[in-house]
C-alpha positions as CSV (number, residue, x, y, z in Angstrom):
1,X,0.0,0.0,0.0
2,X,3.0,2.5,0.7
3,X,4.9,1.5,-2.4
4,X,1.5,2.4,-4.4
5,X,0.8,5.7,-2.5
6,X,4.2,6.7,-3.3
7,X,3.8,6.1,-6.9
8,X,0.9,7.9,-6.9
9,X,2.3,11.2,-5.0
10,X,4.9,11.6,-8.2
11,X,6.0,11.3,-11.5
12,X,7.7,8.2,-12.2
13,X,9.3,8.9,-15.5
14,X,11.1,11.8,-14.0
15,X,12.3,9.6,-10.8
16,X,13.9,7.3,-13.5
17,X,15.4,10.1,-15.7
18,X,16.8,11.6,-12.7
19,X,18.4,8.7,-11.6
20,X,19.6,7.7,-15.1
21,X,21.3,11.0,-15.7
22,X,22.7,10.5,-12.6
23,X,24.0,7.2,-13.2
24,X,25.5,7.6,-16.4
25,X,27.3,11.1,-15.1
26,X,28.7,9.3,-12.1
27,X,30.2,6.3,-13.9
28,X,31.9,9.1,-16.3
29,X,32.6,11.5,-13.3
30,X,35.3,8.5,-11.1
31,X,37.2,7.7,-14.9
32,X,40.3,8.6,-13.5
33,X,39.9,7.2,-10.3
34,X,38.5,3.5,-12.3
35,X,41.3,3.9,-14.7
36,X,44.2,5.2,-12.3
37,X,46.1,2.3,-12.2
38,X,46.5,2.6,-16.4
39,X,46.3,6.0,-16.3
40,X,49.3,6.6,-13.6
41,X,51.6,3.8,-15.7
42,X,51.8,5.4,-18.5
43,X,53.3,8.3,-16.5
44,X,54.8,7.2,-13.7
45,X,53.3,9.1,-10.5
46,X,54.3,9.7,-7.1
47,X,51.7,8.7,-4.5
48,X,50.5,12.6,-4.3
49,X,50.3,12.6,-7.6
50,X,48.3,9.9,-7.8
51,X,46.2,11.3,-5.2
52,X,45.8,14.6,-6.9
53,X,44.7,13.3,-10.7
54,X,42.2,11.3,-9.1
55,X,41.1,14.1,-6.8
56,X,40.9,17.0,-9.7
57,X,37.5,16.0,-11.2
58,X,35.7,16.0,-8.1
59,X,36.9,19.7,-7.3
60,X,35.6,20.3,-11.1
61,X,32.7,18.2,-9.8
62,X,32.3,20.7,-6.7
63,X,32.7,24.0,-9.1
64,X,30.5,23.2,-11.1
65,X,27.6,22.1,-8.7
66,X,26.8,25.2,-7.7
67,X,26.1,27.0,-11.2
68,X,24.4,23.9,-12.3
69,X,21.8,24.1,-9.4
70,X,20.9,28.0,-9.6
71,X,20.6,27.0,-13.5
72,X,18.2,23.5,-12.7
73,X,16.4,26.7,-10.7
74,X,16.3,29.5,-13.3
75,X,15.4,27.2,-16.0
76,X,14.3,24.3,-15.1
77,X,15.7,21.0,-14.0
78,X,15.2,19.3,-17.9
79,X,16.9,22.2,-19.8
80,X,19.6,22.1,-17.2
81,X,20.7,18.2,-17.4
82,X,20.4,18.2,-21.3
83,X,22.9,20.9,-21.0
84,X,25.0,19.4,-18.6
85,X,25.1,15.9,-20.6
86,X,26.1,18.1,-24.0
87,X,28.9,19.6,-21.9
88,X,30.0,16.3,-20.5
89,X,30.7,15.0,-24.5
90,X,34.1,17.4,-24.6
91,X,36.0,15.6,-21.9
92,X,35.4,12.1,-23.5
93,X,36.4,13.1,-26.6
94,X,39.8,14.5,-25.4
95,X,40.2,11.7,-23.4
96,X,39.1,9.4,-25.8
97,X,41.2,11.5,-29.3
98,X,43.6,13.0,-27.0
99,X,45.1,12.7,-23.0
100,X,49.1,11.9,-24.2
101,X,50.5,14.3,-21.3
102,X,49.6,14.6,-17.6
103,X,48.4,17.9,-17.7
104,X,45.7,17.0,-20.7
105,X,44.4,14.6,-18.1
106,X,44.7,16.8,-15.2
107,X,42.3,19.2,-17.5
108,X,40.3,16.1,-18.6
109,X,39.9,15.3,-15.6
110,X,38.4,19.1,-14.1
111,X,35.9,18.7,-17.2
112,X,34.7,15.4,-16.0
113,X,33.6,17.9,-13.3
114,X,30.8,18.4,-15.1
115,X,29.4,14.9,-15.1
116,X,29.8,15.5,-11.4
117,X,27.7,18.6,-10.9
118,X,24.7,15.7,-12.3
119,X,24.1,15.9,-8.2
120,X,22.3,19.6,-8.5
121,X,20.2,18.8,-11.2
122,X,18.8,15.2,-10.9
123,X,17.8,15.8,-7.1
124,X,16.4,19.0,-8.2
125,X,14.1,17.0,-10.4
126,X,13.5,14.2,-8.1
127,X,12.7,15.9,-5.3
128,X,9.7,18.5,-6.3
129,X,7.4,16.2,-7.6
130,X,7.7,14.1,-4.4
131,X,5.5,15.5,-0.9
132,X,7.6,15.7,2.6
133,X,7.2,12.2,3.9
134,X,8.6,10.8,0.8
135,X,11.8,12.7,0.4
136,X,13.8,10.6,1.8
137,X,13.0,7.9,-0.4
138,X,12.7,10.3,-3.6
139,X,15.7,11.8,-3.4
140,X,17.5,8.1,-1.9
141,X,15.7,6.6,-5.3
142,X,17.5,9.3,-7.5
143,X,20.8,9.6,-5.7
144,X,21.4,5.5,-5.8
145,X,22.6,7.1,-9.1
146,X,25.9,6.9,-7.1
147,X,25.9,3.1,-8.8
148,X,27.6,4.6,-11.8
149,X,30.8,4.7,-9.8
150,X,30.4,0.9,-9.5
151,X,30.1,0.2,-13.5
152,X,33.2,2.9,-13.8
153,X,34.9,0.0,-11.2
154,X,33.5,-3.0,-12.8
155,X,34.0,-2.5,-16.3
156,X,36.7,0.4,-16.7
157,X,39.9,-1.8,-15.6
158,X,38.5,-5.1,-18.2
159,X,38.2,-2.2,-20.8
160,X,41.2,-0.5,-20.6
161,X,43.3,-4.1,-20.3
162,X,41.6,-5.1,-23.5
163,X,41.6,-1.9,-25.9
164,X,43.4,1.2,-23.6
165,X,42.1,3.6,-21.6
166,X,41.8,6.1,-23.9
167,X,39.2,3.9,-25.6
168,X,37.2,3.8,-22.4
169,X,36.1,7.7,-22.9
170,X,35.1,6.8,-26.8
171,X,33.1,4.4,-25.4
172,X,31.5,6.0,-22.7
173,X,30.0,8.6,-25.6
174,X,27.2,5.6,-26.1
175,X,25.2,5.3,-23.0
176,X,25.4,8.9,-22.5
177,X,24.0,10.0,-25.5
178,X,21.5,7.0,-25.4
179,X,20.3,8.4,-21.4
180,X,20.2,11.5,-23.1
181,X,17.4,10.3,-25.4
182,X,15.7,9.1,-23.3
183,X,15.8,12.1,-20.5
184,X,14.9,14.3,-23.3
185,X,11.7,12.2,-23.7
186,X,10.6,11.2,-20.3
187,X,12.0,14.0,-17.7
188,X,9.2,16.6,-17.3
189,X,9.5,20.1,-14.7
190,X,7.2,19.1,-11.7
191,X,4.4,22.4,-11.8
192,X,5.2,23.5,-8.4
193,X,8.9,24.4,-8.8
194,X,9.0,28.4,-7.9
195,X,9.6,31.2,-10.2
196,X,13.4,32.1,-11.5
197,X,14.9,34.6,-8.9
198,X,18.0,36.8,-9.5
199,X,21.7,35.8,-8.7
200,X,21.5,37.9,-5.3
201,X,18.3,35.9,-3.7
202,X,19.7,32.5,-5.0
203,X,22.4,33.5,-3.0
204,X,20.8,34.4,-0.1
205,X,21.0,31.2,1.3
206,X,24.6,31.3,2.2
207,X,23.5,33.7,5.1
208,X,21.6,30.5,7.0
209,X,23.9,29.2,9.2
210,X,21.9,25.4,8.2
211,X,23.0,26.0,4.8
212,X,26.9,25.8,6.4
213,X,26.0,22.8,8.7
214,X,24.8,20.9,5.6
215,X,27.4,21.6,3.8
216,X,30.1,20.3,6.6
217,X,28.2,17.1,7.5
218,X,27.7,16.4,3.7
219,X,31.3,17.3,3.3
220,X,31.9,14.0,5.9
221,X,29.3,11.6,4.0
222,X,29.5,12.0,0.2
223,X,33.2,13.6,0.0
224,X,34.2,10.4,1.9
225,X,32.1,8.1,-0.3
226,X,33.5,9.8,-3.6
227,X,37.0,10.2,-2.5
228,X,37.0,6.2,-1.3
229,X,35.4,5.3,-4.3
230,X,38.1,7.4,-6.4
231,X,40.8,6.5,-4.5
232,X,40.7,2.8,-3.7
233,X,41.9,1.2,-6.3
234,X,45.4,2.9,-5.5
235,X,44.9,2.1,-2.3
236,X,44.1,-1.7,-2.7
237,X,46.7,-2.1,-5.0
238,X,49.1,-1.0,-2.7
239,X,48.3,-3.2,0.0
240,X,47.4,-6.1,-1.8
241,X,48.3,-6.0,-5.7
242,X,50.5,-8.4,-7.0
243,X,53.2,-5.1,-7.6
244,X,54.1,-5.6,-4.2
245,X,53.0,-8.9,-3.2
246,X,54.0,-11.9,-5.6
247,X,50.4,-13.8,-6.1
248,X,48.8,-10.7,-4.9
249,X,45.7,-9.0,-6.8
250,X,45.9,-8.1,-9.9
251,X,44.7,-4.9,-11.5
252,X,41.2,-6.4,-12.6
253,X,40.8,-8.4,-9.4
254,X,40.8,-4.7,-7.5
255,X,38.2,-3.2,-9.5
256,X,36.1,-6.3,-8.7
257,X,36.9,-5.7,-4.7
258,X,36.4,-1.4,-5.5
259,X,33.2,-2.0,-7.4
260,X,31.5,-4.1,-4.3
261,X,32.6,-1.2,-1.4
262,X,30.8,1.4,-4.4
263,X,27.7,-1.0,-4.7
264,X,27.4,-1.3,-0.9
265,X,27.7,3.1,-0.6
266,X,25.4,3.2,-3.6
267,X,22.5,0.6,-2.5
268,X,22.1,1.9,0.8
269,X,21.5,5.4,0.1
270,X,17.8,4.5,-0.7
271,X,17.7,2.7,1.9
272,X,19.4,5.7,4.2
273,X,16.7,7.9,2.7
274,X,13.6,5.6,3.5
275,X,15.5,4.8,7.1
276,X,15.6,8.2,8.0
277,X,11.7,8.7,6.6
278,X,10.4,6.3,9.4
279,X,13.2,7.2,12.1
280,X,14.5,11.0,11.3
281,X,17.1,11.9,9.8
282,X,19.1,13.6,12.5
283,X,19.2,10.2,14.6
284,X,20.0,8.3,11.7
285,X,23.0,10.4,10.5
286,X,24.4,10.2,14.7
287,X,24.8,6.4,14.9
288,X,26.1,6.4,10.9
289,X,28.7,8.8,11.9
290,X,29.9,6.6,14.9
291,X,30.1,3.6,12.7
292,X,32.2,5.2,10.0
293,X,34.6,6.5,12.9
294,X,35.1,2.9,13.8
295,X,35.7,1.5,10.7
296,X,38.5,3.9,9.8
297,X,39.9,3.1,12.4
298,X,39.4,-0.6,11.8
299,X,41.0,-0.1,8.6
300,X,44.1,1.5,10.1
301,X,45.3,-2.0,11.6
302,X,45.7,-2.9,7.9
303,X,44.5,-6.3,8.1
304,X,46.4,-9.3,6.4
305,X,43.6,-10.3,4.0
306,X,42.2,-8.6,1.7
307,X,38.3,-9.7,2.3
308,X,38.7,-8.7,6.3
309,X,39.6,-5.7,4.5
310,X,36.6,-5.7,2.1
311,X,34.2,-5.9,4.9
312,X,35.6,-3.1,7.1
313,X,35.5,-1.0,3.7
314,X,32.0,-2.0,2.3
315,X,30.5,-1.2,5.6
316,X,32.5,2.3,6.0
317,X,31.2,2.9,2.4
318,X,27.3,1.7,3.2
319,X,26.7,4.3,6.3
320,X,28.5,6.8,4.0
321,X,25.9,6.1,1.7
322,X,23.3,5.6,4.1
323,X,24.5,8.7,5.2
324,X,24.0,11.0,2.0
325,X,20.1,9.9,2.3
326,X,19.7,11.2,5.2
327,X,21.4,14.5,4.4
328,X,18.9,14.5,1.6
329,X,16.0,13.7,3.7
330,X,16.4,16.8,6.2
331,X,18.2,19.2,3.2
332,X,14.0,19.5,1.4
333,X,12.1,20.6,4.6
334,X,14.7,23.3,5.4
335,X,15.1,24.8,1.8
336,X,12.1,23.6,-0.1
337,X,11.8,26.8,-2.3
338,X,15.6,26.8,-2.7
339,X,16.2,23.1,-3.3
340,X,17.8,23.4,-6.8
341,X,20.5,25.8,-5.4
342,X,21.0,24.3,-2.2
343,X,21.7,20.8,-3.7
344,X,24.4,22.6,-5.6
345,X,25.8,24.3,-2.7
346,X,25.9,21.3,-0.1
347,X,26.8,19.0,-2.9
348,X,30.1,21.3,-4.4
349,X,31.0,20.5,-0.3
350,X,30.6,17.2,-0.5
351,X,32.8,17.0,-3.7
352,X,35.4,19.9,-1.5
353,X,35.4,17.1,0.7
354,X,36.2,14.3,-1.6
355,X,38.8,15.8,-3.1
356,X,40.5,16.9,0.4
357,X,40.1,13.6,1.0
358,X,42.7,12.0,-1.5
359,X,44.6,15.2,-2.5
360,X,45.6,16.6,1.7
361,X,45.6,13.3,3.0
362,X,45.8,9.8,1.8
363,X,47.9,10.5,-1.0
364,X,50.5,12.8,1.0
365,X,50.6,10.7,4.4
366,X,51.6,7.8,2.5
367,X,54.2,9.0,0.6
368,X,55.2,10.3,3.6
369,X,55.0,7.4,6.0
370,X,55.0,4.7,3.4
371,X,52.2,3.4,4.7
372,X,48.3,4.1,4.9
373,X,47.6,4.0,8.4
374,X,48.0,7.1,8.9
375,X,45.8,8.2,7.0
376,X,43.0,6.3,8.2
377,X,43.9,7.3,11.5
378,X,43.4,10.9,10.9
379,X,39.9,10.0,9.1
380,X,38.9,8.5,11.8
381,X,39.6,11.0,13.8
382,X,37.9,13.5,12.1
383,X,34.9,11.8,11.9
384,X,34.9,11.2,15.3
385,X,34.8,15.1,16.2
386,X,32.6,15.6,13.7
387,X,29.8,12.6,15.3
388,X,30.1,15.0,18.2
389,X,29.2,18.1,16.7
390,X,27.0,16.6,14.7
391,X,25.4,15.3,17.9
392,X,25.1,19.2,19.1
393,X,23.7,20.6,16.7
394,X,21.2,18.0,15.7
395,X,19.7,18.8,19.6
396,X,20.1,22.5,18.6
397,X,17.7,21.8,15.4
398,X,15.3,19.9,17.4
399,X,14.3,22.6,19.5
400,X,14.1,25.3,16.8
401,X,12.3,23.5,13.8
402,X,8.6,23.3,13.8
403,X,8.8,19.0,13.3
404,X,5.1,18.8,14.6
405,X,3.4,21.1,12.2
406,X,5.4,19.9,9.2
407,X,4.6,16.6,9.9
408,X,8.3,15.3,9.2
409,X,10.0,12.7,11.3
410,X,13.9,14.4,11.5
C-alpha cells in the first residue's frame, strides 16, 4: 500500500530520468579514479600525484555544482541536465582522441567535473514532484545514481586491459547519449517548482547558518564516499596487488573488490533515505557517523587479508551512503523553495570534501610514512569530532524546527 501511495504522489518517469542521468554522469565523473592504475603507468606518479589526478575532477565536480543548481532553478531542471550531458561530451572526446601528457588529463579530468555537478540537477528534479514524507525515499531513489561509480569499477579496468584507456572515454559517448534520449523524452518540470529569482536571492542562502551545517556534514558523507570510491583502487593495489606482493591482486581483481565497497555506498542510500523517513534523519546520521569513525579506524590496523579488508571498507562505504540519504531527507524541509541551489551548494562541499580527502591526505601521508595508516587514523579521527558536533547541533535543530506542524520525522 505505501509503495503504491508513493507512486501515486509523483511522476515516475522523471524519478527514473533523474536517476539515469545520474547514473550515467557518475560512472563518467570516477574515470580517472576506475582507470588510475593505467592512467598513472603510463606516466609514472608519485603517491601525491596519484592522489591529486584522481582528486581533480571531483573539485571540477564541486565548481561546477553550484552553477548547475541556480541553472536547474532558473530554467528548469530538464533544460539544465540536457545541457550538462552536451557539456559532458568534450572531456570524453579528449580523453578518448587525446590525454598523451599529464596535464591533458589533469584538464580532462576538471571537465569530468561536469558529469559531477549531475548531483544539483537530478535531485532538483526528483525531489519536487515528491511530498515531505517521501523525500527521503525520492531523493535516496534518484541519488542510488551513485551506482555509476560501481560500473566505472567493474568495467573500466576489463576495458582499458583489452583496448586502452583512452578507448574507455570513446566508449562512454554511447550510453550517454543513449540516457540523453531518453531524458529528453521522459524527464518533465514538476508544476510547483517556484519562479526564477536573481543571482543575489539565489544566494541568499549562504547567510543561514543550516546551509553551512549541511554543507560540513555532507562534506563527511558524500566527500568520503567519492574520495573512497576514487581512490581505492590505489589504495588496494598497494596493500594487496601483486606489484608488491607476488600472487597478490591483480589490476582487474581490485576493481572487482572497489566495485563491491561502491555497490554497498550506492544501494544503501535509498535505503538511508527511507530509514531516516520512518526514524528521522538527525538520529539516523548520529549512529552512521559513529560507525564510520570505527571502521577507519578498523582499517588502520591494515588487516592481512584482503576480504577482512573488504568488509571493514564495504560497511565504512554503506553508512556513507546511508549517510547522503539522510542529508537529503532533512536538506528539502529546510530549503524547499531553494532546493535546486542548495543541492548545488551542499553537494560542491561534499565533492570539496572528496577531493581533500585523496589530495591533503591519503595520498601525501603515504608518501610520507610509506604506509596508509596514517591516513586512516586521521579520518577517523575527524569523523569522530565531527559525530560530536553533529550530535550538538542535531539537539540544537530539534528545538528550533517546527517537526510537529510539518509533519516530518527528523
Amino acid at each position: 500500500m505505501e509503495a503504491q501511495s508513493f507512486r501515486k504522489s509523483g511522476h515516475f518517469p522523471s524519478l527514473l530520468s533523474s536517476f539515469l542521468y545520474f547514473d550515467v554522469s557518475f560512472m563518467i565523473w570516477v574515470f580517472c579514479g576506475a582507470l588510475a592504475l593505467f592512467i598513472t603507468k603510463d606516466f609514472g606518479l608519485s603517491d601525491t600525484q596519484k592522489a591529486t589526478m584522481v582528486a581533480i575532477p571531483i573539485l571540477g565536480g564541486s565548481i561546477f555544482r553550484i552553477p548547475m543548481g541556480i541553472l536547474a532553478d532558473r530554467i528548469g531542471a530538464k533544460k539544465a541536465g540536457l545541457i550538462g550531458m552536451g557539456l559532458t561530451t568534450i572531456p570524453l572526446l579528449w580523453g578518448w582522441l587525446g590525454g598523451t601528457s599529464l596535464v591533458q588529463v589533469q584538464s580532462i579530468g576538471f571537465l569530468l567535473g561536469i558529469a559531477g555537478a549531475s548531483f544539483a540537477v537530478s535531485l532538483s528534479l526528483a525531489s519536487r514532484w515528491y511530498p515531505p514524507q517521501y523525500q527521503g525515499l525520492a531523493m535516496g531513489i534518484a541519488g542510488a545514481g551513485n551506482s555509476g561509480t560501481a560500473l566505472a569499477t567493474f568495467f573500466g579496468p576489463q576495458l582499458a586491459t583489452a583496448y586502452g584507456w583512452h578507448t574507455v572515454f570513446g566508449l562512454a559517448l554511447i550510453p550517454l547519449i543513449a540516457i540523453m534520449i531518453i531524458y529528453a523524452i521522459l524527464a518533465k518540470d514538476a508544476p510547483n517548482a517556484p519562479a526564477p529569482k536573481t543571482l543575489k536571492d539565489y544566494l541568499s542562502v549562504f547567510k543561514f547558518a543550516d546551509t553551512w551545517w549541511f554543507s560540513l556534514f555532507y562534506s563527511v558523507t558524500f566527500g568520503g564516499f567519492v574520495g573512497f570510491a576514487s581512490y581505492f583502487s590505489i589504495f588496494f593495489y598497494d596493500v594487496y596487488g601483486d606489484g608488491v606482493n607476488p600472487g597478490g591482486l591483480t589490476k582487474i581483481q581490485v576493481g572487482y573488490l572497489v566495485t563491491l565497497t561502491v555497490i554497498a555506498g550506492s544501494f544503501f542510500r535509498p535505503v538511508g533515505g527511507w530509514i531516516a523517513d520512518k526514524v528521522g534523519g538527525m538520529r539516523f546520521l548520529t549512529i552512521l557517523f559513529s560507525v564510520v569513525t570505527i571502521c577507519a579506524f578498523a582499517i588502520a590496523t591494515m588487516p592481512s587479508s584482503f576480504l577482512v579488508m573488504l568488509l571493514y571498507t564495504s560497511v565504512m562505504m554503506a553508512c556513507l551512503g546511508m549517510g547522503n540519504g539522510s542529508v537529503f531527507q532533512i536538506v528539502p524541509q529546510r530549503f524547499s523553495k531553494e532546493i535546486g541551489v542548495v543541492t548545488g551548494i551542499v553537494g560542491a562541499a561534499g565533492g570539496l570534501g572528496g577531493f581533500l580527502l585523496p589530495k591533503y591526505i591519503l595520498g601525501p601521508l603515504k608518501e610520507t610514512t610509506g604506509t596508509h595508516v596514517t591516513g586512516f587514523l586521521v579520518i577517523g579521527s575527524i569523523v569522530l569530532v565531527m559525530t560530536l558536533v553533529f550530535y550538538a547541533v542535531s539537539r540544537s535543530w530539534k528545538k528550533s524546527w517546527a517537526t510537529t506542524e510539518s509533519g516530518v520525522n527528523f
